[in-house]
C-alpha positions as CSV (number, residue, x, y, z in Angstrom):
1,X,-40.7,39.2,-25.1
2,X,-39.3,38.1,-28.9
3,X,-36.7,35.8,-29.3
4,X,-34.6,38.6,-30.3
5,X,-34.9,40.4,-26.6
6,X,-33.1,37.2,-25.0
7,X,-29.8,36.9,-27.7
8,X,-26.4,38.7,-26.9
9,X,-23.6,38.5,-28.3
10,X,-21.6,35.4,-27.1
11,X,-19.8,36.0,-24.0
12,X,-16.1,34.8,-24.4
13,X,-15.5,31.9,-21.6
14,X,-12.4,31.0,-22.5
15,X,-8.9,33.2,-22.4
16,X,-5.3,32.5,-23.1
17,X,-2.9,34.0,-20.8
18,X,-0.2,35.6,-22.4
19,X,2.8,34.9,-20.0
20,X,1.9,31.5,-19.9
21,X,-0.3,30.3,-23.1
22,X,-2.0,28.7,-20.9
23,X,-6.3,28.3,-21.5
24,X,-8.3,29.9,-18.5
25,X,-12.1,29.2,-18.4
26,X,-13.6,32.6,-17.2
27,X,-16.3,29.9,-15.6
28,X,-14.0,27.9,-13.2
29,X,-12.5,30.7,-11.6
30,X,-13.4,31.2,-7.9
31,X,-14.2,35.1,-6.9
32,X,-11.1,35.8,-5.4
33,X,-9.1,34.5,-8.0
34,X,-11.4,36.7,-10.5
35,X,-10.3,39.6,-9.1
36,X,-6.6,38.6,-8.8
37,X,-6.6,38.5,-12.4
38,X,-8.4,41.3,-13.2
39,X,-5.7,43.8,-11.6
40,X,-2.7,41.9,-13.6
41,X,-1.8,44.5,-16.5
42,X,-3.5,45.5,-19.7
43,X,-2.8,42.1,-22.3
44,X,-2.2,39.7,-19.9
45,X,-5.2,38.3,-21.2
46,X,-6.2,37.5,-24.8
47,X,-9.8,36.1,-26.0
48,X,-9.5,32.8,-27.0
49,X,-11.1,33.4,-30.3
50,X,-9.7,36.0,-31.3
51,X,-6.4,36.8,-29.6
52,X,-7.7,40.5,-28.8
53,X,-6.7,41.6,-25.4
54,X,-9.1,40.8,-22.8
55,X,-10.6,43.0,-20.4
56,X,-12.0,40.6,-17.2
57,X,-16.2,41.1,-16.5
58,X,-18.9,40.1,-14.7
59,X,-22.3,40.8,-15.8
60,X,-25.3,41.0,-13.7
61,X,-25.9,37.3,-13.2
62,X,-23.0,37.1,-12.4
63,X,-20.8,35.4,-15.1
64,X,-17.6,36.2,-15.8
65,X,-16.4,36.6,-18.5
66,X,-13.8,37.9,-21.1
67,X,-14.4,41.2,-23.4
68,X,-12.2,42.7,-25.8
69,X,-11.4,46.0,-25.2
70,X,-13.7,49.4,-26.3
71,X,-13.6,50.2,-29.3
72,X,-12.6,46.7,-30.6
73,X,-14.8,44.0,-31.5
74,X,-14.6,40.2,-32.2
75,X,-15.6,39.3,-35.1
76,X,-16.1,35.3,-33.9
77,X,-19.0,36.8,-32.0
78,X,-22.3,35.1,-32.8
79,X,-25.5,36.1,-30.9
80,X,-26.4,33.6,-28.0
81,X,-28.5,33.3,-25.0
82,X,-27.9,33.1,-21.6
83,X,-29.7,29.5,-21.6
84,X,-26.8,28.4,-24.2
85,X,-24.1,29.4,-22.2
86,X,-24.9,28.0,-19.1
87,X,-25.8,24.6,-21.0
88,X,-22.0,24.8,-22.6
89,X,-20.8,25.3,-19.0
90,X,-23.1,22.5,-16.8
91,X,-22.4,20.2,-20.5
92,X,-18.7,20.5,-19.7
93,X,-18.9,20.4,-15.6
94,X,-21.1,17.1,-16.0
95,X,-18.2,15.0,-18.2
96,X,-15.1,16.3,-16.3
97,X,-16.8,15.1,-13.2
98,X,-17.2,11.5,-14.8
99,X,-13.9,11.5,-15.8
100,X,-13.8,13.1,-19.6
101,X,-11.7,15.5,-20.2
102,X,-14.0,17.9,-21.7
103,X,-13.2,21.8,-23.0
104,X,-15.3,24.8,-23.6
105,X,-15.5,27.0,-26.8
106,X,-12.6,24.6,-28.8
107,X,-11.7,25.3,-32.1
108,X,-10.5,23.3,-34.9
109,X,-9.9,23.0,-38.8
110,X,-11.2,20.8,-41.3
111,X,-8.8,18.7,-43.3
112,X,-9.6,21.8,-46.2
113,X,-8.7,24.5,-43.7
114,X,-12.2,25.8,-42.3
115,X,-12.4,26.9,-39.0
116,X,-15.1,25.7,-36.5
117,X,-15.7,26.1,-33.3
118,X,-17.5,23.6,-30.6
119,X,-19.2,24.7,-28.0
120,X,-18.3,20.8,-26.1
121,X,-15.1,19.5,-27.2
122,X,-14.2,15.9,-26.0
123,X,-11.3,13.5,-26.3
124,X,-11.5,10.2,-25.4
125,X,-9.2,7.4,-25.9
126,X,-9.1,7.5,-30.0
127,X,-12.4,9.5,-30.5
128,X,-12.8,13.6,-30.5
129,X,-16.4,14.4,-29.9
130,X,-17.8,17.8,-30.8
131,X,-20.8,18.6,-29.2
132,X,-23.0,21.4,-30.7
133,X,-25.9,23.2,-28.4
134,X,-28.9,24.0,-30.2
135,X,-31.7,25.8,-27.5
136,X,-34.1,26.5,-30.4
137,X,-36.0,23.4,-32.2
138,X,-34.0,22.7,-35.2
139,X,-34.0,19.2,-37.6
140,X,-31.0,17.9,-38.6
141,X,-31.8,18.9,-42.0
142,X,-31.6,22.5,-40.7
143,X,-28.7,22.1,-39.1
144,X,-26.8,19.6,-41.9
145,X,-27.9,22.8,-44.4
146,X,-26.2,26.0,-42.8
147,X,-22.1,25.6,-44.0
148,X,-21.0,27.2,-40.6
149,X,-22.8,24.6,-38.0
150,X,-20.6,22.3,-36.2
151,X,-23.1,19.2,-37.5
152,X,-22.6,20.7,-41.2
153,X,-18.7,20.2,-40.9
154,X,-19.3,17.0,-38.7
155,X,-21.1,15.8,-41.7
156,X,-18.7,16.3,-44.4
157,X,-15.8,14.8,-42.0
158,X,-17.2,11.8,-41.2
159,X,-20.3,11.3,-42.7
């Protein structure tokens, strides 16, 4: 099987909930809970990303997660694998248990106004860490080359 078989398109972990404003992680949610939310009303969900509605889903492995609705698309997806998603979520479950307080999916602006995304986001006394998860072998010249990777922007911040 190709590389290309084992990509999707990035499975939104991360909601806001409309009432509320308040950031849900589709990945700490116990089952229960899951299902509790997924009979609220149409909207009372919007993808983090994007702020399209959500619609509440669980694929076959058994992740949950947040999709807009048919017919709409996000247009912050990028394709993704499995492997990267579960390495965002065990990433993030590993410094909260340490005592970081770590987020999922974060997004931020440059000082010129360019939007990125990290998959790890951590603050820590003065310092903001954005952690980037690469599964495929890249060099840092690779990554420091393409405009829209988290190391790229990292690199004209503080480099």
């Amino acid at each position: 099987m190709n590389k290309a078989h084992l990509m999707e398109l990035a499975l939104p972990l991360t909601a806001i909930h409309a009432a509320t404003r308040e950031i849900v992680e589709a990945f700490d949610i116990a089952p229960e809970g899951w299902e509790r939310m997924k009979a609220e009303p149409a909207g009372s969900y919007l993808i983090r990303r994007s702020g399209l509605p959500a619609v509440l889903k669980k694929n076959v492995r058994g992740t949950c997660w947040f999709a807009a609705r048919p017919g709409e698309s996000d247009p912050e997806c990028k394709p993704t694998s499995p492997e990267h998603e579960f390495a965002q979520v065990q990433i993030v479950k590993a410094l909260r248990v340490v005592g970081f307080a770590a987020r999922i999916e974060e997004p931020g602006y440059t000082p010129d106004g360019e939007r990125w995304e990290a998959d790890v986001f951590i603050e820590h006394a003065d310092r903001k860490i954005a952690i980037e998860v690469q599964m495929s072998q890249q060099s840092l010249e690779e990554s420091s080359d393409d405009p829209r990777s988290t190391c790229s922007l990292a690199l004209r911040l503080y480099g």
